[in-house]
C-alpha positions as CSV (number, residue, x, y, z in Angstrom):
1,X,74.0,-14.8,62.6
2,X,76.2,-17.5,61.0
3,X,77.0,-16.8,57.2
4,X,77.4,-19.4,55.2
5,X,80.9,-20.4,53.3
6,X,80.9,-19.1,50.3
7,X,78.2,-16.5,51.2
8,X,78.5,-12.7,49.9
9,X,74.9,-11.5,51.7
10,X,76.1,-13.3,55.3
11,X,72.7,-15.0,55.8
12,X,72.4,-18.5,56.3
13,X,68.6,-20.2,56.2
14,X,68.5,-23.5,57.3
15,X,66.2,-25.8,55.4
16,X,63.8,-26.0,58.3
17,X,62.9,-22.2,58.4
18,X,63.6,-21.6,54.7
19,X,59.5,-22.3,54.4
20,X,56.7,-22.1,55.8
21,X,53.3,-22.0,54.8
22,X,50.3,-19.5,55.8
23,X,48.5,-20.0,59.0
24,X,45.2,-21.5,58.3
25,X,43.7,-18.3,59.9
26,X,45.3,-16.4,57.2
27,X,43.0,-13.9,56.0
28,X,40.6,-14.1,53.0
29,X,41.0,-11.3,49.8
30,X,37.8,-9.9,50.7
31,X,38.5,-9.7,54.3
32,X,41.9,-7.2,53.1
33,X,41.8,-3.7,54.2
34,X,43.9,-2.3,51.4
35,X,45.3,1.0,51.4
36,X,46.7,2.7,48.0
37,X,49.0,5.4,48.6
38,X,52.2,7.4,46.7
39,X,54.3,9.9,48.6
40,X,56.7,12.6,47.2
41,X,59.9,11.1,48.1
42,X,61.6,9.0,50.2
43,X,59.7,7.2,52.8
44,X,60.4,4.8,55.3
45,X,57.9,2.0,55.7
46,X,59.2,0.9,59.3
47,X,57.5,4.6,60.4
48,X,54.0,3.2,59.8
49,X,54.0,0.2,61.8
50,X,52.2,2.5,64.5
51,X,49.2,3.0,62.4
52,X,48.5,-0.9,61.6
53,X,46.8,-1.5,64.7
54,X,44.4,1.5,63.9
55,X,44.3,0.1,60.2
56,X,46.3,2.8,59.0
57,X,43.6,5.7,59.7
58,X,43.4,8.5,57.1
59,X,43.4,11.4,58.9
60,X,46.2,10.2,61.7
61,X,48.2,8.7,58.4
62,X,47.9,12.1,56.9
63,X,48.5,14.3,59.4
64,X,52.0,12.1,60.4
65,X,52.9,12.1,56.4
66,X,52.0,15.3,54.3
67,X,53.7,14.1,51.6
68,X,51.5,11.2,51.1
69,X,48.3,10.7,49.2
70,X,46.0,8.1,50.0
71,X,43.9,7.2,47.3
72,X,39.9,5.6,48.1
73,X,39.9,3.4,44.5
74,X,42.4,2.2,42.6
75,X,41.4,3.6,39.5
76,X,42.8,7.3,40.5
77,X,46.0,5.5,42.5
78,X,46.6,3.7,38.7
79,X,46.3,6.6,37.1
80,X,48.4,8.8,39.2
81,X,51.5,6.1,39.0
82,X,50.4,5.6,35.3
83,X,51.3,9.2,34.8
84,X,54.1,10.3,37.0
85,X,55.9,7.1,35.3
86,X,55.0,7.5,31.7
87,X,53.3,4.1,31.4
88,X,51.7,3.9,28.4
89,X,50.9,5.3,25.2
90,X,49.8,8.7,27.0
91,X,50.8,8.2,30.2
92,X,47.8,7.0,30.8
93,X,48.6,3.0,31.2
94,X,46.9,2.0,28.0
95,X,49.2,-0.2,25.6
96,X,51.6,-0.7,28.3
């Protein structure tokens, strides 16, 4: 890679691959399979790329990371993270 003068990160984007815009097959919303998850500690994303092409299956995710939780609606994932961070008035994300 060629770093730019004056560059402290040594990456250099050239304008013409500085943007691009979505593919026009890009998926809709509603068409998102989303998966809501914590873990206790450190976890690196990079070791889940083998369960994208399986959509991240529960069971195989769960069995590869026992420290993770996978949640089924976002109401108990918010009030989980609500919680373990303090948000809110009572930790429970209200007047946050």
């Amino acid at each position: 890679m060629s770093r730019a003068p004056g560059s402290s990160a040594g990456l250099s984007l050239s304008r013409q691959n500085s943007y691009r815009p979505a593919p026009q097959t890009a998926a809709k919303d509603s068409e998102l399979n989303r998966k809501m998850c914590t873990v206790d500690g450190m976890l690196d994303l990079r070791d889940g790329e083998p369960f994208a092409a399986d959509k991240f299956d529960k069971r195989a995710v769960k069995a590869r990371f026992r420290r993770l939780r996978m949640y089924a609606s976002y109401d108990t994932f918010a009030q989980t993270v609500f919680t373990e961070l303090s948000i809110g008035a009572n930790g429970d994300g209200s007047n946050a």
